[in-house]
N, C-alpha and C positions, 0 to 999 in steps of 0.2 A: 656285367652291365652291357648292357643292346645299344649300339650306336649307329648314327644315321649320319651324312654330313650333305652338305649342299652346297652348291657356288651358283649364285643368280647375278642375273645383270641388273644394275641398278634403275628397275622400271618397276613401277607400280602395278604393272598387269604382270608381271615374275611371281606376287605374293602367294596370287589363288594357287600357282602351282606348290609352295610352300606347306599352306594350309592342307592339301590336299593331301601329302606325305604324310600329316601328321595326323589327319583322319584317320587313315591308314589304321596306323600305327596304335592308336586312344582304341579304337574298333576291336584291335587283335588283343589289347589289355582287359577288356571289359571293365573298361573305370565310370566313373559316378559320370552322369549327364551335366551337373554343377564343375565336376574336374573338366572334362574335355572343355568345356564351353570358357569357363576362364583361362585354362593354356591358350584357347583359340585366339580369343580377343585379346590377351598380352602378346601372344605371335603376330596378330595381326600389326597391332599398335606399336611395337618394336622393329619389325619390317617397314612400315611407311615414315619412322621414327628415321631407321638409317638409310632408306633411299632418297629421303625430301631433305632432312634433315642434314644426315651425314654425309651422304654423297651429293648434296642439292640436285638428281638426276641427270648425274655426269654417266650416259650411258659405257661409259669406257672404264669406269668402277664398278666392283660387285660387292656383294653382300654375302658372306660365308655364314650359314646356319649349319648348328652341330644340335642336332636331339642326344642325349643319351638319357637311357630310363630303366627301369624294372619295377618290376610289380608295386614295388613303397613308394616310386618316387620318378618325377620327370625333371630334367634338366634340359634347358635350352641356353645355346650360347648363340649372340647375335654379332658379326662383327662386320662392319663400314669401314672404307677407307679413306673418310673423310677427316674431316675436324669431329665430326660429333658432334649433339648436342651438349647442354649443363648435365652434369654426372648427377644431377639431384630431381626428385621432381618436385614440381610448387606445392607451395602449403596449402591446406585445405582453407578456404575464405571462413571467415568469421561469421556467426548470425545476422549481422547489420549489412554483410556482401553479396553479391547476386554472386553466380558462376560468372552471369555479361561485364560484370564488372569488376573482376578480379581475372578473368583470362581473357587472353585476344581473341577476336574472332577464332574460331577453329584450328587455334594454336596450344599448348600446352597441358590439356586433357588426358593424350596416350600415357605418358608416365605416370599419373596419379591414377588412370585405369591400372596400368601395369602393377604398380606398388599396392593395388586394393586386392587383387586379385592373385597375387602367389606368392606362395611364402618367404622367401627370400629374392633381393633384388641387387645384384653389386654391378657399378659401373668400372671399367677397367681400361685408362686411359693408356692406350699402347701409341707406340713411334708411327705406325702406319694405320692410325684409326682409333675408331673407339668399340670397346666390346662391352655388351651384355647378358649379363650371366642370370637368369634365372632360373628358381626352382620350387615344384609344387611338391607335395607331399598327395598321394594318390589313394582316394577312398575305394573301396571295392563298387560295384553293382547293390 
């Protein structure tokens, strides 16, 4: 298994350089244009997840990203050294619920993106932060 690891500083403008390694990376697999695109947007949403969230943009905290993958399968660990957000993400609203009126403003969306989009999702509440583990299962070309 191929590993990659990162340590960014907890700002919003760190992500793209994030996203960028893992083009990289999707590019030299030759995976499905549906795989890359969903890793991308779970990466993204997990990144802005642990620097707004987790670190509330304490630039004196970072954000450790670990890729590991091969041909079957991508793994991404995300971890903040904050509090974290809720180790769960919100239920999907009901028929009689809007999205307006079942999430805040532009709050709580990323994990139910993240949870639609890859195969498995575990939250891992450590002493110095919180981690996120996911993992896609990778179609060919």
């Amino acid at each position: 298994m191929n590993v990659l690891s990162m340590k960014i500083q907890s700002r919003v403008g760190m992500i793209e350089s994030v996203v960028e390694a893992f083009t990289s990376i999707a590019q030299s697999l030759a995976v499905s244009e549906e795989n890359r695109w969903d890793i991308e947007i779970s990466l993204r949403e997990a990144l802005a997840n642990a620097i707004l969230h987790g670190n509330h943009k304490d630039e004196s905290k970072s954000v450790t990203v670990r890729f590991l993958w091969d041909e079957k399968q991508f793994i991404l660990s995300i971890k903040d050294q904050g509090e974290g957000t809720s180790s769960t993400p919100p239920p999907l609203p009901t028929a009689e619920e809007t999205p307006e009126d079942f999430f805040p403003p532009l709050h709580g969306r990323g994990k139910l993106i993240i949870a639609s989009k890859m195969d498995k999702v575990i939250y891992q509440r450590e002493k110095s932060g919180l981690r996120l583990l996911m993992r896609k299962s990778l179609r060919p070309l």
